[in-house]
C-alpha positions in Angstrom: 86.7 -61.4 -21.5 86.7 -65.2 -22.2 84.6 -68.2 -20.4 87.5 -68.8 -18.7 87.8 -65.5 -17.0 84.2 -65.7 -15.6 84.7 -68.9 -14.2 87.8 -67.9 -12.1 85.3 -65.3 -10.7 84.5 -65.7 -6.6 81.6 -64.5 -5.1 81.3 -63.1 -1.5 78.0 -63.2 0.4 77.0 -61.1 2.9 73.9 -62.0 4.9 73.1 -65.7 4.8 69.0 -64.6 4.8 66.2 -65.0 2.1 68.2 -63.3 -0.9 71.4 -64.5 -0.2 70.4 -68.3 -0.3 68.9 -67.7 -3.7 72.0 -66.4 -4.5 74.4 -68.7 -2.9 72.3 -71.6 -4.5 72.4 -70.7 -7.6 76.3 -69.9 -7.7 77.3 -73.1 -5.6 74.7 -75.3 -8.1 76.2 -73.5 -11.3 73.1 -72.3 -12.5 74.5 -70.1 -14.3 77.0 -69.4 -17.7 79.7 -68.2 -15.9 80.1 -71.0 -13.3 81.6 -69.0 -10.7 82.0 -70.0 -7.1 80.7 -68.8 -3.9 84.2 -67.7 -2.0 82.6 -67.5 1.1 79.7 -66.8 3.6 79.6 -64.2 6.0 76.7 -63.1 8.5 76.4 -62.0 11.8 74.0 -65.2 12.8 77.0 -67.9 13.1 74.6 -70.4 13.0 73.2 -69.2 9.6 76.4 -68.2 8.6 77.4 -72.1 8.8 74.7 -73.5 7.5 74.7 -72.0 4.4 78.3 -72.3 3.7 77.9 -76.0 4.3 75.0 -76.0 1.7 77.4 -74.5 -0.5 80.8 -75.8 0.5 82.1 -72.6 1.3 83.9 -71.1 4.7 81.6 -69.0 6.8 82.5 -66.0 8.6 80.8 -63.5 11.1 83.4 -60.6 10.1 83.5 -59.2 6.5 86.8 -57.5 6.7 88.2 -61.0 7.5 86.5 -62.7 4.8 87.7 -59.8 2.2 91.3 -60.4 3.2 91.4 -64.0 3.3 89.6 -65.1 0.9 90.1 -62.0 -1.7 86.5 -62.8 -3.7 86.4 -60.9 -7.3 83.2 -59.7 -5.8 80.4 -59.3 -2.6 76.8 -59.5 -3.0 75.1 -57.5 0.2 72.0 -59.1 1.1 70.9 -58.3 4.9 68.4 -56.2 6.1 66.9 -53.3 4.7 68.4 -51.0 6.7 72.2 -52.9 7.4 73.0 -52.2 4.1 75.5 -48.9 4.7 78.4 -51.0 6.8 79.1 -53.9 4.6 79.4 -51.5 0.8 81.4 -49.2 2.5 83.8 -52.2 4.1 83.7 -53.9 0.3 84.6 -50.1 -0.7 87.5 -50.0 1.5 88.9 -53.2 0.3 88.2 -51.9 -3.5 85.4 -54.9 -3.8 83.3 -54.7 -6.6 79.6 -54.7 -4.6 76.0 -55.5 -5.9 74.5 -54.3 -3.3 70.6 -55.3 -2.5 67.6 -52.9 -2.6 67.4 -50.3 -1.4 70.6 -48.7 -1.6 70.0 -47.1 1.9 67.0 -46.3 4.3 68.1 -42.8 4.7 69.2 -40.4 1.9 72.5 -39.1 3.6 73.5 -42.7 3.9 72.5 -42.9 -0.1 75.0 -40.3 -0.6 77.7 -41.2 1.5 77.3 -45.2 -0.7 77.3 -43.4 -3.9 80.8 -41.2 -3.2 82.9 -43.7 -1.3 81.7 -45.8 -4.9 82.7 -43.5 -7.3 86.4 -42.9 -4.9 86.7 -46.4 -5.0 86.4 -47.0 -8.5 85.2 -50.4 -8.6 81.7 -51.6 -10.3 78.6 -51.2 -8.1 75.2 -52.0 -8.5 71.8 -51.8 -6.6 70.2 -55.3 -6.8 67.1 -53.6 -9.3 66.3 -57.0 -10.0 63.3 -56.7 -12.1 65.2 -54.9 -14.8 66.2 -58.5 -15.6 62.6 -59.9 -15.3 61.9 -61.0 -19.2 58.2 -59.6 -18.5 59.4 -55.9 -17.6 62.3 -56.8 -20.3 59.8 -56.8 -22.8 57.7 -54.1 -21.7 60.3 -51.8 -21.6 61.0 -53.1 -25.4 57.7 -52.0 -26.7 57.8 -48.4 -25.0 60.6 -47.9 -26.5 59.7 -49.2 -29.8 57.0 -46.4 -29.5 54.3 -49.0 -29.3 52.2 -47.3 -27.0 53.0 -43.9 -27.7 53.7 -41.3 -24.9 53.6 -42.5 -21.3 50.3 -40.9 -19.4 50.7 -43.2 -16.2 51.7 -46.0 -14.8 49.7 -48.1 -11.9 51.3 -50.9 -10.0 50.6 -53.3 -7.3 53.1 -55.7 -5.3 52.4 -57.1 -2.1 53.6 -60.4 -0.2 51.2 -62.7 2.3 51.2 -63.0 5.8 54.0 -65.5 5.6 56.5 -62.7 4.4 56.6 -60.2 7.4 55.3 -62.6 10.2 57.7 -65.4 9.6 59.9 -65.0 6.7 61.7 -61.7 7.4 62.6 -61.7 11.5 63.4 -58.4 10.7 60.2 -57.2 9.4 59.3 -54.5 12.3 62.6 -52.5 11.3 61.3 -52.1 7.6 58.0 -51.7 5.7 56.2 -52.7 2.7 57.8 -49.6 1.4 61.1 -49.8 1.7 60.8 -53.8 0.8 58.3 -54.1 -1.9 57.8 -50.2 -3.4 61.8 -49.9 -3.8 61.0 -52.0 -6.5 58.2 -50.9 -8.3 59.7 -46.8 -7.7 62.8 -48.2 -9.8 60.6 -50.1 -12.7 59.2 -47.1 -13.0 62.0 -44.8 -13.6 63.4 -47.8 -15.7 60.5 -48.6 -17.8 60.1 -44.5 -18.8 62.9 -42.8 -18.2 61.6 -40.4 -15.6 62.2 -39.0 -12.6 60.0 -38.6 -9.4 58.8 -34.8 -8.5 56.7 -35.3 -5.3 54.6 -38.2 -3.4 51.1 -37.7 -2.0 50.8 -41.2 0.6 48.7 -42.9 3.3 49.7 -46.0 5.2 47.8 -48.0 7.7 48.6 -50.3 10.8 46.8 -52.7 12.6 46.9 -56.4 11.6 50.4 -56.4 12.0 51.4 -54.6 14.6 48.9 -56.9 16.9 51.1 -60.0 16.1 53.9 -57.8 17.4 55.7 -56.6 14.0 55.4 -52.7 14.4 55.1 -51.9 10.3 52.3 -50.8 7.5 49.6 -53.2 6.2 49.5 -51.4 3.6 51.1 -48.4 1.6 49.2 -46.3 -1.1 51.1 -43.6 -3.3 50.9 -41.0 -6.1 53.8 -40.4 -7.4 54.1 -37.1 -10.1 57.0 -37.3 -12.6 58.9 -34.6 -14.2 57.8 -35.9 -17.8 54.1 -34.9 -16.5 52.5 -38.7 -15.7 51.8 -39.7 -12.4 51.8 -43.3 -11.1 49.8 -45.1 -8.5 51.4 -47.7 -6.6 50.5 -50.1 -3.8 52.0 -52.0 -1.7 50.5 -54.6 1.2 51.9 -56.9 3.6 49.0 -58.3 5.0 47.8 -60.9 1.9 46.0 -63.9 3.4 48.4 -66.7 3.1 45.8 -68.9 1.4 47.0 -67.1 -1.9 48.4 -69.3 -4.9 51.1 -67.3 -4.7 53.5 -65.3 -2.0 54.2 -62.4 -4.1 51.3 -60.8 -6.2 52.8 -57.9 -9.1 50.8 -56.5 -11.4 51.4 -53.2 -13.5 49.6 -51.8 -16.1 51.2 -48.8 -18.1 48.9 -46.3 -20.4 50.2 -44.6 -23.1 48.4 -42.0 -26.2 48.9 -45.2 -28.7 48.4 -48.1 -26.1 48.6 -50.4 -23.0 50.4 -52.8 -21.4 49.8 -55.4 -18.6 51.7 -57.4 -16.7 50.6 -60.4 -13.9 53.9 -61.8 -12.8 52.0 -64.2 -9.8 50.0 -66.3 -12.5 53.3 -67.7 -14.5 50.8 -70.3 -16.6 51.1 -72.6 -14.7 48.0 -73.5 -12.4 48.6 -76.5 -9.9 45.5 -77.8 -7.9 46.2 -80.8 -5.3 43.9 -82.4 -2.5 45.4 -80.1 -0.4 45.5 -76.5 -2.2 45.5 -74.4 -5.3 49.1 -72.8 -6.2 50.4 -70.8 -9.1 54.0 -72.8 -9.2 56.9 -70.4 -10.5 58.1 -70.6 -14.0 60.4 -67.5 -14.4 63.6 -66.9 -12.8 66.0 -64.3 -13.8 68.7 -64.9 -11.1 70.9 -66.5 -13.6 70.7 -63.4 -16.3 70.2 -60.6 -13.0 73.8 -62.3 -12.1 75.4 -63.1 -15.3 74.8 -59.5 -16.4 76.8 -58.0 -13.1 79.8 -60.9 -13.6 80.1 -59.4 -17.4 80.8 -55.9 -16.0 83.1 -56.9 -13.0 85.1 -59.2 -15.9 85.2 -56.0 -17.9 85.8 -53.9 -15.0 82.8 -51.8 -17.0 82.4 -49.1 -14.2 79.2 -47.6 -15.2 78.8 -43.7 -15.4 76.8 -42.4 -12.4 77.9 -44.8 -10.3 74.2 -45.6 -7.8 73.1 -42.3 -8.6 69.5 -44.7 -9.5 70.0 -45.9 -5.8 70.1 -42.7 -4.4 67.3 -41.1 -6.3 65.3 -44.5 -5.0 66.2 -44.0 -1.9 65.4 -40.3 -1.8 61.3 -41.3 -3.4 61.1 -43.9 -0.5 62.5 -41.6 1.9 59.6 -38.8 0.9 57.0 -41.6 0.7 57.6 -42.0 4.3 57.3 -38.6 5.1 54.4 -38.2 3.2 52.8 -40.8 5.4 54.0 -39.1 8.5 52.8 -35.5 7.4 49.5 -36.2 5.8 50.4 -34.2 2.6 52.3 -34.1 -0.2 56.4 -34.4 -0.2 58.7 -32.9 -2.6 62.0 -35.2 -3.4 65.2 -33.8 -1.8 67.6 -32.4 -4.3 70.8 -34.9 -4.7 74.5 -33.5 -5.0 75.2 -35.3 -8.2 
């Protein structure tokens, strides 16, 4: 693979939303090593579509299949709703397009499935957008359990939530999600990532009201147990309901115990503490777009087609789909066996 290889490379997006302007904007702005180019913007929403292809002087279209074939991208990132995600990774599959493809892989586990095998039929590198395997705080947490600084993992307690702002005004799509499949997606797959293992059953209890009387029919909040096969459990929480007032929009915290040790990690106060006439803010100082994105151009370059293939997706998908039921049922949810 040379420089010059990676900066032939044309990027696809799908879904013109929150994730895929990060995206787009850091391709068309060359953020990153590789310089590659965005090849082209497609969503469903012409008038976003356009929009953001103009920000990134790039054609827009409202039709994937007409963007794969015409303007023949090296690769699609697929960033629209939660639960869109199926249609466009199975189009990109189709067409033999290598796919990142956001969290979570799927909102139902026979759509998980059905990902995973046209993927591993296709041939082509996948991914599920995991992005916090790329954050350099969970980087380096992940170091030090590994290094055997802490010892043996005895569990795992975690917290991420997102003000008001997020599911009243940022996410249009809010009421066909939750905090669940938007927030604990993330913190279900640091978890498996950070330790190695694998979800048994999930205890959970979720609670509307606030929301759901400004019209956005989701969970507050979401509170788990989760036990693992390695014999820790992990508590997790996730609310949507933060007052807006916050110095922050995202507040992540997660504290791992071990037989030797501890870690901590606070990714909403990044050191840098900014207080105006008008408010108090925690202004962002980390951003791993450029390495989350570098890393997947390296393995479409190499055409490194992992082994597996989303078989991390579809175990996530299968934790949030028992967290759910958990909820539903009032008691404690085994994970449904996967056909691996």
């Amino acid at each position: 693979m040379t420089e010059e290889t990676l900066r032939r490379l044309r990027v696809g997006i799908v879904g013109a939303g929150v994730m895929g302007t990060v995206y787009a904007g850091a391709i068309a702005r060359g953020d990153t090593r590789w310089r590659a180019s965005v090849a082209g913007i497609c969503d469903r929403d012409v008038l976003a579509a356009n929009r953001l292809a103009a920000d990134c002087g790039a054609p827009a279209y409202t039709d994937l299949a007409e963007m794969l074939e015409r303007e023949r991208p090296d690769l699609v990132y697929v960033a629209v709703p939660d639960h869109l995600h199926k249609e466009p990774f199975l189009t990109c599959m189709e067409h033999r397009v290598p796919c990142l493809v956001e969290k979570p892989l799927a909102t139902t586990l026979p759509d998980a499935v059905e990902m995973r095998d046209a993927a591993r039929a296709a041939g082509v590198v996948t991914e599920v957008n995991f992005a916090n395997r790329f954050n350099p705080a969970f980087v380096r947490m992940r170091e030090a359990i590994v290094a055997g600084d802490v010892g043996e993992v005895v569990g795992v307690n975690a917290r991420l939530s997102n003000v008001l702002d997020y599911p009243l005004r940022a996410l249009s799509w809010a009421g066909r999600t939750t905090c669940g499949w938007f927030l604990l997606s993330h913190v279900f797959d640091l978890a498996h990532w950070l330790t190695g293992a694998s979800a048994v059953d999930v205890t959970a209890h979720g609670v509307k009201g606030r929301l759901v009387a400004d019209g956005v029919d989701t969970y507050d909040v979401i509170q788990s147990l989760v036990r693992y096969d390695a014999g820790f459990g992990g508590i997790y929480e996730s609310a949507w309901v933060l007052p807006d007032s916050l110095p922050a929009g995202v507040d992540f915290k997660v504290e791992l115990l071990g037989t030797e040790g501890a870690l901590y990690v606070d990714t909403q106060d990044q050191m840098v503490h900014l207080a105006t006439s008008r408010r108090f803010t925690y202004p962002g100082t980390l951003d791993w777009t450029q390495t989350r994105l570098s890393a997947f151009l390296d393995r479409v370059a190499e055409n490194d087609v992992p082994a597996g293939v989303l078989d991390d997706g579809v175990e996530n998908t299968a934790l949030l789909v028992a967290l759910h039921d958990a909820i539903t049922a009032g008691a404690t949810v085994r994970l449904a066996e996967q056909v691996r």
